[in-house]
N, C-alpha and C positions, 0 to 999 in steps of 0.2 A: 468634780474638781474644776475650777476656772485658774487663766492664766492673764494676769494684768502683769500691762510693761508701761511704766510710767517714767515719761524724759522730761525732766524739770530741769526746767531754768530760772535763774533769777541775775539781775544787773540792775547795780544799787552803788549808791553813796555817800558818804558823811561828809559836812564841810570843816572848815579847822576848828572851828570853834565845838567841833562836838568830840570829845576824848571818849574810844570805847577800848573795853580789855578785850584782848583778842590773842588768844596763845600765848598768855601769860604777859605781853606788852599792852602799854597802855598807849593807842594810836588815836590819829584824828586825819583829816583830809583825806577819807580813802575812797576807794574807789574799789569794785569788788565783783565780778562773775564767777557764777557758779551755772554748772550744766553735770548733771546725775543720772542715770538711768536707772530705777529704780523695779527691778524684776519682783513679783510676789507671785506664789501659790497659793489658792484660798481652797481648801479642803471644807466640803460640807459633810457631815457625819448624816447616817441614819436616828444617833442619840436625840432623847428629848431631854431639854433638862428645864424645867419649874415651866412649860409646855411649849418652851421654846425650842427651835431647831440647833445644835450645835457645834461650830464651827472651828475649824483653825486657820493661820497665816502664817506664812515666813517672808520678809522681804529682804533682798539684800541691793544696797547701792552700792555704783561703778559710775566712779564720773570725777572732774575736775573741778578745782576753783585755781580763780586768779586772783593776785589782791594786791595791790599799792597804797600806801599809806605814808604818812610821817611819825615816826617812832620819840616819845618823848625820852631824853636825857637828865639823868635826877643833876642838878647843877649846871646845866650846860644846855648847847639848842639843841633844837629836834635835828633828826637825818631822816631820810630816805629809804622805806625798806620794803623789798616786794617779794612774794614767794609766790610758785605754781604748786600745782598736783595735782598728778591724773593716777589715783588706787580706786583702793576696795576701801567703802566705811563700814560704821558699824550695823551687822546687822539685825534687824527687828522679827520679834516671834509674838506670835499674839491670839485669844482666841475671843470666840464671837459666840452669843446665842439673838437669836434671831425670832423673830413672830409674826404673820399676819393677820390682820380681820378688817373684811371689805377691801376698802381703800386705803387700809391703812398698814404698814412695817413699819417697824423700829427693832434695834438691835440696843444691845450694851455689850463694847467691845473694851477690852485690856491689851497692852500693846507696849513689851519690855524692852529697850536697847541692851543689847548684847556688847561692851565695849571688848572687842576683839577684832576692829579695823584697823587698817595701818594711818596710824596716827603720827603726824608729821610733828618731834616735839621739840619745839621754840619755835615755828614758825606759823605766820599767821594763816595761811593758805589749810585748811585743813575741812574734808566732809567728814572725816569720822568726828563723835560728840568726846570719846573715851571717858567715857562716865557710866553709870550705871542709870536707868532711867524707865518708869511706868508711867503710861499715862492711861487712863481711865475718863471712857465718852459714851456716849448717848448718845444716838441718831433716832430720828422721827422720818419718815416720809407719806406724804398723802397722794396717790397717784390714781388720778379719774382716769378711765382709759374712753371711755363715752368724749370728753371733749378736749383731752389730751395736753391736760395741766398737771405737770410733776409741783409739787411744792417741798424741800427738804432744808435737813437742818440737823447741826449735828457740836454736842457742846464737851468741853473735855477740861482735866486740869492734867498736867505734869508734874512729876513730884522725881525732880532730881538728885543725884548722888555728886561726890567728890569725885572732880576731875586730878588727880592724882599726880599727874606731871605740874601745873599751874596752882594748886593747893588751894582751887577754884569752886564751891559750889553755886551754882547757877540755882535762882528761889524757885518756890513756887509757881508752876504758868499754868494761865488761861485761857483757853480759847474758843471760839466758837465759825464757824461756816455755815453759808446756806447756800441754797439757791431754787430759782423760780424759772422753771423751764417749760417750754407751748412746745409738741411735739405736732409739728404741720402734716406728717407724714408718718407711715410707719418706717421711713430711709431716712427722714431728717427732723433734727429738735434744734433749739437756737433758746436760748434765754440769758437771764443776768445772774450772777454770780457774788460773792463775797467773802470776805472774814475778819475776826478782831482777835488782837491777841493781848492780853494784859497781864504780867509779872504782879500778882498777887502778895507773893514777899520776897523781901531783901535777898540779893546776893551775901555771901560768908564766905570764910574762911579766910586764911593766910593773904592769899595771894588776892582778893577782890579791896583792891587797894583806893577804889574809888566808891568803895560803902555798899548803900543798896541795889544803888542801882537799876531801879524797875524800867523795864522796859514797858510798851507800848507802842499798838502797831495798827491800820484800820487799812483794807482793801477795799474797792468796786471794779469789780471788770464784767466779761461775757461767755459765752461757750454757745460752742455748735459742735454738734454730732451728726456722723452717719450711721445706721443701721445695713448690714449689709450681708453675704454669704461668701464662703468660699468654701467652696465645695456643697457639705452637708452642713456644714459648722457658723451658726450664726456669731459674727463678729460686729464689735460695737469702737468707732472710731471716733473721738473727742477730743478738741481744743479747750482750753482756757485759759485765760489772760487776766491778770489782776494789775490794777496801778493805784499804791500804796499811798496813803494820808495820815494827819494826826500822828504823827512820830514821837516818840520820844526814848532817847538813850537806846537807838539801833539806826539800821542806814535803812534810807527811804529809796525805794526802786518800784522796778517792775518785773514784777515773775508769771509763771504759765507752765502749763502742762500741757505733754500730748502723750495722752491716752489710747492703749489697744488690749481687749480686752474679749477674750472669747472663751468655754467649756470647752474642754479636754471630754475626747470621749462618745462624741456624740454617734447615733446609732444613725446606720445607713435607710433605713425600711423606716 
């Protein structure tokens, strides 16, 4: 059993000229931080299944956003509208089967939201999705241990449900990440990082009052890691920092993670 604890952040903004729906309002000029802490269990089984190793997850986020914006008036001008909140979102369950040969892992993980966070409704500040939500990925990894080049990559679609309070479904999305990491050491790695996200099809329903809506989103940033102990228990410490490009119909920022990430369990002898 491993335990990752992942603190993400993101600080992003839209100018006026870009209208996005956000809690059932259609906003522009906003401005927007979010900070999550993102707790998971990954339970690895003794099962094999189709000669892969088989796994499971739960994650649950705790953390805030902040958001300012200008609220549009049907007939009339925009105003002013800003909301906090620091809850529980919604949490994620998900299972994993796993394989290696040589140099090589890959996994195909499923990965459901649970809409059962406290969902703030009519306000734009919100981490939980309250929607229902699978997403379905693939990851590859090549990892030389002879000259200590990780190369990975991991590509996924989401296939979203009605958000219920907004009469909101959010399309089809796409995504994909990599990253290319030189482990100098067996205490320290450093390499480049990235990902793309692209809405595949239209928003729907009632309330998506500005049509399809696809979004579109491209990252580059970096990461450094320490490898380390404490005690008997080998624990692994990561940054990463992305700064976001290519936008379309979402806010352009900069996000990062910091990562801590150890086995549960390990034997003293």
């Amino acid at each position: 059993m491993y335990i990752q604890d992942d603190f993400y952040f993101y600080s992003g903004s839209a100018g006026a000229s870009r209208e996005i729906p956000i809690g059932g309002k259609v906003v522009a000029n906003i401005d927007a931080d979010a900070y999550i802490n993102l707790a998971t269990v990954l339970w690895s089984t003794d099962l094999s299944v189709l000669g892969g190793t088989l796994a499971f997850q739960g994650t649950l986020p705790i953390g805030g956003q902040d958001v300012s914006a200008s609220a549009s008036l049907v007939g009339g001008p925009s105003r002013s509208v800003s909301d906090s909140v620091f809850t529980v979102g919604d949490p994620v369950l998900g299972a994993q089967i796993g394989w290696n040969h040589d140099n090589f892992h890959w996994n195909f993980t499923t990965l459901v939201n649970v809409p059962i966070g406290d969902y703030q409704e009519g306000q734009i500040a919100n981490i939980a999705f309250h929607r229902w939500g699978t997403d379905l990925s693939g990851a590859l990894t090549w990892l030389d241990p002879t000259i200590g080049i990780d190369l990975s990559g991991v590509v996924g679609v989401t296939f979203n449900g009605e958000n219920p309070d907004t009469d909101y479904t959010t399309g089809t999305e796409f995504h994909a990440e990599w990253a290319a990491v030189k482990n100098f050491s067996p205490a320290f790695s450093a390499g480049l990082v990235g990902y793309y996200y692209k809405q595949i099809t239209g928003d729907s329903g009632p309330g998506a009052s500005l049509g399809d809506f696809e979004g579109q989103v491209a990252a580059l940033g970096g990461t450094v890691a320490w490898n380390f102990k404490a005690g008997n228990t080998p624990v692994t410490l990561r940054a990463k920092v992305y700064r976001e490009f290519a936008v379309e119909n979402r806010l352009e920022g900069t996000s990062g993670f910091v990562t801590l990430s150890f086995p549960l369990g390990v034997s003293s002898h």
